[in-house]
TIDOLUM-516450 format. One line per 2 residues: number of its first residue (from 0); their letters; for each residue x, y, z of C-alpha. Coordinates in nm, 4 decimals, padded with zeros to 6 digits. Each point is the difference from the previous one (the first is absolute). Example, Ala and Ser with C-alpha at 12.3 -4.5 7.8 and 13.67 -1.06 7.14 Angstrom:
// residues 2
0	as	01.2300,-00.4500,00.7800 ~ 00.1370,00.3440,-00.0660
***
This chain:
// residues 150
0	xx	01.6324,-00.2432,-01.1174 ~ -00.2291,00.2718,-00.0643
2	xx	-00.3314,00.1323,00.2022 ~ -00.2350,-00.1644,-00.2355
4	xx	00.2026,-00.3006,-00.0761 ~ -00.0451,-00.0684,00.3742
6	xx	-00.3446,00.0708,00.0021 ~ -00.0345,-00.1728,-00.2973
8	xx	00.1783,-00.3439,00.1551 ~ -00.2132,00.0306,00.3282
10	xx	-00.3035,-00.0131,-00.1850 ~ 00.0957,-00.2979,-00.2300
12	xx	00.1137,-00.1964,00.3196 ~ -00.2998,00.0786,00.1530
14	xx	-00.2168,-00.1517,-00.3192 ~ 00.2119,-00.2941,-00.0231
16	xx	-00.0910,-00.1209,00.4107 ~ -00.3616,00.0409,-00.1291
18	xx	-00.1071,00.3772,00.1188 ~ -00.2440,00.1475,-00.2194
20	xx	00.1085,00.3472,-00.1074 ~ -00.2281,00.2942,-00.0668
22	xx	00.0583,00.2391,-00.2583 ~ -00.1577,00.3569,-00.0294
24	xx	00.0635,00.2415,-00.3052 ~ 00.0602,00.3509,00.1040
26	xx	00.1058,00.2114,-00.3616 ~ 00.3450,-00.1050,-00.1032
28	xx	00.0549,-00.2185,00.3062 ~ -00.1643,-00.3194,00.1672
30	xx	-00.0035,-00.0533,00.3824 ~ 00.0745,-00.3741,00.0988
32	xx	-00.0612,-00.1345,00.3217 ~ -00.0499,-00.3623,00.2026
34	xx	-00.1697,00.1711,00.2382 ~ 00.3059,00.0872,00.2145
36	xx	00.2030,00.2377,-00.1496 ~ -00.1200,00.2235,-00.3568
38	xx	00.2486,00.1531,-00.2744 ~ -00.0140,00.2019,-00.2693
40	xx	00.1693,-00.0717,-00.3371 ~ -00.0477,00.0960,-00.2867
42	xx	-00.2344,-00.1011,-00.2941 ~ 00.3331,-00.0373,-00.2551
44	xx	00.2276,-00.2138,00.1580 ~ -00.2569,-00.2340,00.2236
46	xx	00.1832,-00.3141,-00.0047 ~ -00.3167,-00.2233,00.1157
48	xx	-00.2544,-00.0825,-00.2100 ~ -00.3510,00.2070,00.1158
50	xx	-00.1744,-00.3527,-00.1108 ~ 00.0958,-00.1635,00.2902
52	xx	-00.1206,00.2835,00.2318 ~ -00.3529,00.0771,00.1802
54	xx	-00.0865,00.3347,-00.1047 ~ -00.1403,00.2091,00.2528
56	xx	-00.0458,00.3787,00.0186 ~ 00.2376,00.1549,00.3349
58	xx	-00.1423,00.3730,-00.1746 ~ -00.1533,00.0371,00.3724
60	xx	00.2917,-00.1204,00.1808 ~ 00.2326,00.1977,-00.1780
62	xx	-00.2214,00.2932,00.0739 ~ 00.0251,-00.0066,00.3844
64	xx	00.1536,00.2573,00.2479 ~ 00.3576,-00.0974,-00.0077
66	xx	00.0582,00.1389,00.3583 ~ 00.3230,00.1346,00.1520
68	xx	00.4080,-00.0792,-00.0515 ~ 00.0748,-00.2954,00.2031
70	xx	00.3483,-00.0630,00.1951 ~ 00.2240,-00.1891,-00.0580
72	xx	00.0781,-00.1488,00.3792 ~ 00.3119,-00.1421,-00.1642
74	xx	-00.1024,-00.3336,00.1803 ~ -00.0298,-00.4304,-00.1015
76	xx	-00.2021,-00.2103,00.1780 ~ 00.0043,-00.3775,-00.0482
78	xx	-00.3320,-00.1510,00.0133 ~ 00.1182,-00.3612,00.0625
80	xx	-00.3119,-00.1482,00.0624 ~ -00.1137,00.1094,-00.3571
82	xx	00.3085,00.0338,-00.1807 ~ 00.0359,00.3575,-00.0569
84	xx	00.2143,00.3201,00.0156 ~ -00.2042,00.2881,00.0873
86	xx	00.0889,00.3553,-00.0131 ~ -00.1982,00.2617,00.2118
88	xx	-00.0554,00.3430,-00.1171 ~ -00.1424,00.2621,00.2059
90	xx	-00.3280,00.2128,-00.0717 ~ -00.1674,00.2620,00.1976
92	xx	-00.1214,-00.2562,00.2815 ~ 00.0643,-00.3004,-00.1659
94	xx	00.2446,-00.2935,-00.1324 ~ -00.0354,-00.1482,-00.3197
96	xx	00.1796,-00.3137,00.0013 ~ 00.1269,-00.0929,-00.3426
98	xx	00.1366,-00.3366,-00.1389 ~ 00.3651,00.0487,-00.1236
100	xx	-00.0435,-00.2100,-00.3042 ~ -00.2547,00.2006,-00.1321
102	xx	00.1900,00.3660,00.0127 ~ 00.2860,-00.1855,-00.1500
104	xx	-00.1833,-00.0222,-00.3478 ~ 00.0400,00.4072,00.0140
106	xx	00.2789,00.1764,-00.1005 ~ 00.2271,00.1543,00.3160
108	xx	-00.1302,00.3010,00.1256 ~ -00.4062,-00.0029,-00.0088
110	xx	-00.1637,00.1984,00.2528 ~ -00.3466,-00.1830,00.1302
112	xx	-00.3138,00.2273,00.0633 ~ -00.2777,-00.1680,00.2220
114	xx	-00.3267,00.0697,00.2248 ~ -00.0469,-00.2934,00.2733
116	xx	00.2564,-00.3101,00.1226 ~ -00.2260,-00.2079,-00.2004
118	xx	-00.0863,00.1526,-00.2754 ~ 00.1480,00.0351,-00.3855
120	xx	00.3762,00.1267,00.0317 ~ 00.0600,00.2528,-00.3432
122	xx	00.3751,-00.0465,-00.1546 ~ 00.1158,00.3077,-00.1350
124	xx	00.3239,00.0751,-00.2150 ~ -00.0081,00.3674,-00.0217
126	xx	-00.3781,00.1280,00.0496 ~ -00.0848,-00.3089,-00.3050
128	xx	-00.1906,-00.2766,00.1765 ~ 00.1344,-00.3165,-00.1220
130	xx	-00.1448,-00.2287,00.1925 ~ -00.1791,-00.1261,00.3144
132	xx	00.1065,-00.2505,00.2846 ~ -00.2660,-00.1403,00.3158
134	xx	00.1673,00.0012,00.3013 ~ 00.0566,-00.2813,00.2339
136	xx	-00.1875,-00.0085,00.3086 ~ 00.2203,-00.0011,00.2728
138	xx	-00.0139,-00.2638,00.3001 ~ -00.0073,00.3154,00.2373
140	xx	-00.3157,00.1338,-00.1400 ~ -00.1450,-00.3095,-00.0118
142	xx	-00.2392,-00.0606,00.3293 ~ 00.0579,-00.2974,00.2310
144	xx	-00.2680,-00.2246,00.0761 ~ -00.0141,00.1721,00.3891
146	xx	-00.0979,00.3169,-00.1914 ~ -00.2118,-00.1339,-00.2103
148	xx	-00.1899,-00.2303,00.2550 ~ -00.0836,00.3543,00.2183
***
């Protein structure tokens, strides 16, 4: 199975349990998204039909500082409690925390640019964006109720 077939399957499954999908057209390519994780494929061989999609302009999204090379920590985490694998990768004074399923719709060897734990994480084959993923926020940057109640 190729890169876009899988992208292409991920998005399908995701329309069929009832998420709406947004579609923006960027030249020869669209960028889909459910919210969670955005690809790029291309115009010629998009396998879903733009009909069923909202279509929204990303033109300011895509425009945003892409910030610095993140690390690859080479680390899982299982988030039991909500059913996830999450995979850290280091920044300069930060962890984004990033849900396994959604690299795995990206071919092997991406890099992942980024500016904050919490903000959009850039997926990068080569210096050619290809798509987007929001991190996970991580139970350890969460604050407890004692901090909170200060």
């Amino acid at each position: 199975m190729n890169n876009l077939d899988k992208i292409f399957d991920y998005f399908k499954k995701e329309y069929r349990a009832g998420h709406k999908l947004n579609l923006f057209k960027d030249g020869d390519y669209y960028w889909i998204t459910q919210g969670y994780v955005l690809a790029r494929v291309p115009i010629s061989i998009m396998e879903l039909n733009p009909a069923l999609c909202n279509d929204v302009d990303y033109s300011e999204l895509l425009g945003r500082d892409k910030g610095e090379v993140l690390e690859d920590l080479k680390l899982q985490e299982v988030d039991r409690s909500r059913n996830l694998i999450l995979i850290p990768f280091q920044g300069n004074g930060f962890t984004a925390w990033i849900n396994k399923k959604y690299l795995d719709i990206f071919p092997k060897g991406v890099s992942l640019r980024g500016t904050g734990s919490i903000d959009s994480v850039w997926v990068y084959s080569g210096e050619e964006v290809i798509g987007l993923v929001c991190p996970i926020r991580h139970e350890k940057e969460l604050p407890t109720l004692y901090d909170v109640a200060k």
